[in-house]
C-alpha positions as CSV (number, residue, x, y, z in Angstrom):
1,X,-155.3,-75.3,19.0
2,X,-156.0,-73.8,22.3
3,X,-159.2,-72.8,21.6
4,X,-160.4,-76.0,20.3
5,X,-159.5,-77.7,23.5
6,X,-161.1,-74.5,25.9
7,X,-164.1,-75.3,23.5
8,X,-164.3,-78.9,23.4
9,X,-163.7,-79.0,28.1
10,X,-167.8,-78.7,28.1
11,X,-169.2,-79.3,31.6
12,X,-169.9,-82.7,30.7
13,X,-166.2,-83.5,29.2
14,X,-164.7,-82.1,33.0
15,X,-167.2,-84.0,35.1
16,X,-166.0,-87.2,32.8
17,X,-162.7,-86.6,33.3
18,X,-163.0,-86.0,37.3
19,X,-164.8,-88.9,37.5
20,X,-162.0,-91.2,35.9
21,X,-159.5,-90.1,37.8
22,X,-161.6,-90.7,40.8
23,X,-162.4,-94.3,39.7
24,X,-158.6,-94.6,39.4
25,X,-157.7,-93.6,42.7
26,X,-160.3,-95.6,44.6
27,X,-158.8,-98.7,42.6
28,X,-155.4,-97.5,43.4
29,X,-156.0,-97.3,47.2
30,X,-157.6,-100.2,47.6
31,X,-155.1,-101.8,45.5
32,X,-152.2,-100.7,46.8
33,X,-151.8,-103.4,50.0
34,X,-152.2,-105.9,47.3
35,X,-149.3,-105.1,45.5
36,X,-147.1,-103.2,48.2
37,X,-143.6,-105.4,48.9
38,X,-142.7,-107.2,51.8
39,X,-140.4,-104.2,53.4
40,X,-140.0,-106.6,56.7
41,X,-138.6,-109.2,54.9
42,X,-136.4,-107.3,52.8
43,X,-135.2,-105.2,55.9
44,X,-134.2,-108.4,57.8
45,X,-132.6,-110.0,54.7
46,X,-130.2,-106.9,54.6
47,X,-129.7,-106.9,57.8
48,X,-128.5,-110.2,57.8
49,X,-126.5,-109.5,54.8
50,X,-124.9,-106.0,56.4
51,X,-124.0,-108.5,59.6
52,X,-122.3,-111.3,57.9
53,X,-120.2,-108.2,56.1
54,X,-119.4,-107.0,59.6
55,X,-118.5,-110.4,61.3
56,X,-116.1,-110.8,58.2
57,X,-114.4,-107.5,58.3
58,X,-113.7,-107.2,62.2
59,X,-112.7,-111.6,61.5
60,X,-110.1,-109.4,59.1
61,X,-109.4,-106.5,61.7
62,X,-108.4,-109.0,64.5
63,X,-106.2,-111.2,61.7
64,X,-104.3,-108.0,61.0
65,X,-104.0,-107.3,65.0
66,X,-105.7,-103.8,64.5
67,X,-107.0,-102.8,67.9
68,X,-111.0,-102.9,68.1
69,X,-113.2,-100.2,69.5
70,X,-117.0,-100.9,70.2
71,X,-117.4,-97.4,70.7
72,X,-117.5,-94.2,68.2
73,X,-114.9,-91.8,69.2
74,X,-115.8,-88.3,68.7
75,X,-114.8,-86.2,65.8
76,X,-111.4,-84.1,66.3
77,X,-112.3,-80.9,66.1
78,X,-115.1,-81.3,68.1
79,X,-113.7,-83.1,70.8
80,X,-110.3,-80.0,70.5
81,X,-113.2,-77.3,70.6
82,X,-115.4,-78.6,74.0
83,X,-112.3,-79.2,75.9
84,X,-111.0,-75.4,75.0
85,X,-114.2,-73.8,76.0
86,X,-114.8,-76.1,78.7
87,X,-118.5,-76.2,77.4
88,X,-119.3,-78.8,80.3
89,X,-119.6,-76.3,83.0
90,X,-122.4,-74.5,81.0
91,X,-124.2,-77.0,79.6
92,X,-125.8,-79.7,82.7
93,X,-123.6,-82.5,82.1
94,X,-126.0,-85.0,83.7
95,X,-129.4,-83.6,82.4
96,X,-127.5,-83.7,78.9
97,X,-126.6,-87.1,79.1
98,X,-130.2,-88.8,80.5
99,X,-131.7,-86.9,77.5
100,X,-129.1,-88.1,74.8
101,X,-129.6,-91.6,76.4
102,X,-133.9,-90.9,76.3
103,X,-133.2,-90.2,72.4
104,X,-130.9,-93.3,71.8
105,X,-127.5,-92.0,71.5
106,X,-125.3,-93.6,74.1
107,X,-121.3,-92.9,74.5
108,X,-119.4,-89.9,74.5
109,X,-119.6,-89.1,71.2
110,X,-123.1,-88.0,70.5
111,X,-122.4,-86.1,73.9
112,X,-119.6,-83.7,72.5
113,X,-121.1,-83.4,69.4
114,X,-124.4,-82.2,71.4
115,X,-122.4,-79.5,73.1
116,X,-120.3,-78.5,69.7
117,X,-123.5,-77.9,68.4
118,X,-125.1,-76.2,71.4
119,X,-122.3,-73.3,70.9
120,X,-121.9,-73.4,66.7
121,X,-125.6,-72.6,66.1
122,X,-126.1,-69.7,68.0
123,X,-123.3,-68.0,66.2
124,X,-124.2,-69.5,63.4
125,X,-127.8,-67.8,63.6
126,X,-126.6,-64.9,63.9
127,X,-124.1,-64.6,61.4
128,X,-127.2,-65.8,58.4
129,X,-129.2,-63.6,60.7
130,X,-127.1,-60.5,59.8
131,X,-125.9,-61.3,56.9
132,X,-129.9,-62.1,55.8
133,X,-130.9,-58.4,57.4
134,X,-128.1,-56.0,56.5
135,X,-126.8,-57.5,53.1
136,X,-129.6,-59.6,51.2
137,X,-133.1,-57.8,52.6
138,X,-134.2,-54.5,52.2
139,X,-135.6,-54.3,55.5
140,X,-136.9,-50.8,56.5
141,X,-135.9,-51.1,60.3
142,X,-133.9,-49.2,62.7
143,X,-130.5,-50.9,63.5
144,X,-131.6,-51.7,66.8
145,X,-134.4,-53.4,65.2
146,X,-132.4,-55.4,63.4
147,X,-129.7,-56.1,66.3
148,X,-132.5,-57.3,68.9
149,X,-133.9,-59.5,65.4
150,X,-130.0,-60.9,65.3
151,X,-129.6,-61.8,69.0
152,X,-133.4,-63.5,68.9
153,X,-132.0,-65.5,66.3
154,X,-129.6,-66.4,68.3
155,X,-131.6,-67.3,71.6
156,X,-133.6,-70.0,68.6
157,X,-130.3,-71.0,67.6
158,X,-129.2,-72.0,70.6
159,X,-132.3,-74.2,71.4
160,X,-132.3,-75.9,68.1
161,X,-130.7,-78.7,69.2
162,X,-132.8,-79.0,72.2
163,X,-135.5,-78.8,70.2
164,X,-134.1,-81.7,67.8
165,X,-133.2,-84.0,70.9
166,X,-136.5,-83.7,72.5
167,X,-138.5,-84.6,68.9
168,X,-136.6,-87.6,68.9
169,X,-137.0,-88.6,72.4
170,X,-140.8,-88.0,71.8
171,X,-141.0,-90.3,68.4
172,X,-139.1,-93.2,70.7
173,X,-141.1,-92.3,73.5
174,X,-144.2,-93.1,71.1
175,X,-142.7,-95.8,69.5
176,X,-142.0,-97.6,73.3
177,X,-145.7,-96.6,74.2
178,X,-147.1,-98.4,71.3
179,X,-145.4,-101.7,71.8
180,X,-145.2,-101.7,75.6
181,X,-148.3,-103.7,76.5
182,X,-147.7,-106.5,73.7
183,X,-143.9,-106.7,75.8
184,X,-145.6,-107.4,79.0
185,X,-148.1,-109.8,77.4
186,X,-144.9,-111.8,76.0
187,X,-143.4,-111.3,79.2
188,X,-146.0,-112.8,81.2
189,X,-146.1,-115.7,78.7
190,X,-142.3,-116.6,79.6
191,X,-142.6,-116.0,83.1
192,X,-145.5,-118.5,83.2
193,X,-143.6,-120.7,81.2
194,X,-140.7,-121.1,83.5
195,X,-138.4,-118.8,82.1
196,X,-136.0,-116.8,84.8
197,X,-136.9,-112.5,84.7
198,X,-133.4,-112.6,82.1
199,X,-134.3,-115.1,79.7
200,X,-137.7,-113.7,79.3
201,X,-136.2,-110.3,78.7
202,X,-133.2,-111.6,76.0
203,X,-136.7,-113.4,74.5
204,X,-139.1,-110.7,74.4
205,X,-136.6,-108.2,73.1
206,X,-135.9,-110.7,70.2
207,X,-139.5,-111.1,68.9
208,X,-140.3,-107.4,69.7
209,X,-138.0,-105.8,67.5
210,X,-140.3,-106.3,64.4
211,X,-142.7,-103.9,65.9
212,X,-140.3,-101.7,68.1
213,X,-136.8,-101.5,67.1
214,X,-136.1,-99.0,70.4
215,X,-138.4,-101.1,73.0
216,X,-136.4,-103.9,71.9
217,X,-133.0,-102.3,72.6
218,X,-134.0,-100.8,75.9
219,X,-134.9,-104.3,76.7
220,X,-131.3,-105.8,75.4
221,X,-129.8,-102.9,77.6
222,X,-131.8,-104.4,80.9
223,X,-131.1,-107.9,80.0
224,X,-127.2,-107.3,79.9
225,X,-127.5,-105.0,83.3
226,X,-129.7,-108.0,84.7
227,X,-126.9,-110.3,84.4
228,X,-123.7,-108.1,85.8
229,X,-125.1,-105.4,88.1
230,X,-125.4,-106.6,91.8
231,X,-128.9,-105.4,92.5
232,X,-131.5,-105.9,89.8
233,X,-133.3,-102.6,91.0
234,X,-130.5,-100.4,89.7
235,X,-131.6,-102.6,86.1
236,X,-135.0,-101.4,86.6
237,X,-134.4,-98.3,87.6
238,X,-132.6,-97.7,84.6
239,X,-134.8,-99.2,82.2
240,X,-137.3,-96.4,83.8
241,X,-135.0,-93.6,83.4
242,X,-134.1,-94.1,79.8
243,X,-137.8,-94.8,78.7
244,X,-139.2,-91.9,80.9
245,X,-142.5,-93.3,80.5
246,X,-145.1,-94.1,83.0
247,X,-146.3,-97.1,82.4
248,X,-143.2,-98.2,82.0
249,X,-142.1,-96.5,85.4
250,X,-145.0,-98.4,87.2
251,X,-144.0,-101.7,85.9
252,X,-140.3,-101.5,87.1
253,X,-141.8,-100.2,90.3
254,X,-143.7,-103.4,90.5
255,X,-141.4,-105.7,89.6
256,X,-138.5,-104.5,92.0
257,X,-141.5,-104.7,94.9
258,X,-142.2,-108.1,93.6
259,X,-138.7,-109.1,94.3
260,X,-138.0,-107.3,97.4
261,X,-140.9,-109.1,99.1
262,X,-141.4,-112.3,97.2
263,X,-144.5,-111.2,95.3
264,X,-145.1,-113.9,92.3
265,X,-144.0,-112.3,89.0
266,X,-146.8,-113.4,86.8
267,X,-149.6,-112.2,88.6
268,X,-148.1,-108.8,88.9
269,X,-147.6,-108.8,85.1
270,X,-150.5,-109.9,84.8
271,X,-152.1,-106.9,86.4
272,X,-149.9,-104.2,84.8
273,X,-150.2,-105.7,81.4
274,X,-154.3,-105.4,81.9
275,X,-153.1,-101.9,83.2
276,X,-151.1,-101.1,80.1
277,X,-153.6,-102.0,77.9
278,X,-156.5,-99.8,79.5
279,X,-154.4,-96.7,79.5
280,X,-154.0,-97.2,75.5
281,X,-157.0,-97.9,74.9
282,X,-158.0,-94.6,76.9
283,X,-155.6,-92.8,75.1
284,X,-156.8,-94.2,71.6
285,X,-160.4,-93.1,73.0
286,X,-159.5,-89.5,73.8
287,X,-157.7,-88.9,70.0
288,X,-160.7,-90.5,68.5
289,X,-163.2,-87.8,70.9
290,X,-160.7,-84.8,69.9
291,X,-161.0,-85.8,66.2
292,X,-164.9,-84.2,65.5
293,X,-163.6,-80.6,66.1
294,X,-160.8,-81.1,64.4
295,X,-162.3,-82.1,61.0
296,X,-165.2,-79.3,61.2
297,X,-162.8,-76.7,59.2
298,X,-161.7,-79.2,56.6
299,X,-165.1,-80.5,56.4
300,X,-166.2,-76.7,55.7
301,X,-163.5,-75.8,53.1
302,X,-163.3,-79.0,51.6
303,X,-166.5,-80.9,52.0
304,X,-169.7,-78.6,51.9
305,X,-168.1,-76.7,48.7
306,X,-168.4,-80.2,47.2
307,X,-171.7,-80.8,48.7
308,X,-172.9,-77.6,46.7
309,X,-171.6,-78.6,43.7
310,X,-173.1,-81.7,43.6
311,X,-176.6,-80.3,44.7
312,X,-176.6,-77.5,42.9
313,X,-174.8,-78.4,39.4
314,X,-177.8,-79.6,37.8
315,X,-179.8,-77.0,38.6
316,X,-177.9,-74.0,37.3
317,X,-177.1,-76.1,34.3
318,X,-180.8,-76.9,33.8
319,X,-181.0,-72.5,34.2
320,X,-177.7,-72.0,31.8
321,X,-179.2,-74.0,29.2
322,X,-183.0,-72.6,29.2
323,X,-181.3,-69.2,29.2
């Protein structure tokens, strides 16, 4: 049986058959926005859903006179564990909070869990580390090979979650970027309109959350400092610090000078939104400059072998078969 089908996948049966699948996956791609589903409007419809459920059980919660906390209170053990080691004094206290607050966790739980895991995975490291080189590998070393290997391990262990927080700061940092100058374009719209600076903000943070679910909390957060801090540059400044962005730096700049000397608000959105927009497109100009020498080594292991095949098939055929 296997040698009738070895026999019967001729040159001509292969090329057939790569040239199906082919057909099928070019009518599959282009196909496929066609028949994709409507994720937005199945995301919002939960949403709702999950909000009615939440409304009804804190309704429930407050009937019973249980006592309501907005905030997540850190886990037990954790919380037990920081306070014993005191793991505040090693760890920057304020540099680790501005960078939880740049990823989006807020409160003091995500802060204690940040330092319970700043002391767990470096021993954690090294105990796999160890265990990985003395026990499970046969590793040919000297033991002070393999003791400068453990405490390596746990220098990388102790960095992991660095190296987790600042991956997510950079994905909402990108996420901000991409949505900012639409923002300011909405923003101008509703100052122009006659909206105040806060009613602009509690609007354009309500229609840009389909497109930036982080931009749109930022803007929340400013709307709510807006309305009960005394000075509406602390607001700003804020907003600047969390996003750690520069265009968005430069905007806040601009709109606290706008209000400290009575500058009109539209026109300097207006001019920062033109700015935002340039510095993207810039941006979108120097990834599509980079992309040529990035695609020459693809284009040579995948593309020219192709090429060859294609050029040069019929030929040796034509040779295999007068042969």
């Amino acid at each position: 049986m296997l040698e009738l089908i070895i026999s019967a996948l001729n040159v001509r049966t292969v090329t057939m058959i790569l040239a199906a699948v082919a057909a099928g996956a070019t009518v599959l791609t282009l196909a496929m926005p066609l028949i994709a589903p409507d994720t937005l409007n199945r995301r919002m419809k939960s949403v709702a859903l999950e909000r009615e459920k939440l409304r009804a059980r804190e309704r429930e919660r407050l009937a019973r006179g249980e006592k309501i906390n907005l905030r997540k209170s850190p886990k037990q053990y954790m919380q037990t564990i920081v306070e014993n080691f005191n793991l505040t004094k090693w760890v920057g206290q304020d540099e680790a909070r501005l960078k939880l607050v740049q990823a989006g966790y807020r409160g003091q739980a995500p802060y204690v869990t940040y330092l319970f895991f700043r002391m767990v995975m470096p021993i954690a490291s090294v105990i796999f580390a160890a265990v990985y080189l003395f026990v499970i590998l046969d590793f040919d070393q000297p033991t002070m090979v393999k003791v400068g290997m453990c405490i390596s391990a746990a220098y990388a262990g102790m960095h992991i979650p660095l190296m987790f927080l600042k991956s997510k700061i950079q994905r909402r940092q990108l996420s901000i970027k991409q949505a900012f100058p639409d923002a300011l374009d909405l923003l101008l719209i509703c100052v122009e309109s006659g909206m105040s600076i806060e009613a602009a903000f509690k609007k354009v943070s309500e229609e840009i959350g389909t497109q930036s679910i982080p931009l749109a909390e930022e803007l929340t957060l400013t709307t709510a400092e807006l309305s009960y801090l005394q000075e509406r540059r602390q607001a700003y400044e804020n907003l600047a610090k969390r996003t750690d962005l520069e265009g968005v730096k430069s905007v806040c700049m601009s709109l606290q000078q706008a209000e400290r000397y009575g500058t009109p608000l539209a026109s300097t959105l207006r001019v920062m939104a033109q700015e935002n927009r340039d510095m993207r497109m810039t941006e979108a100009e120097k990834k599509a400059a980079g992309l040529p020498p990035k695609l020459t080594v693809p284009m040579i292991l995948f593309f020219l072998p192709v090429l060859f095949v294609v050029i040069l098939g019929p030929a040796a055929i034509k040779v295999m078969s007068i042969q």
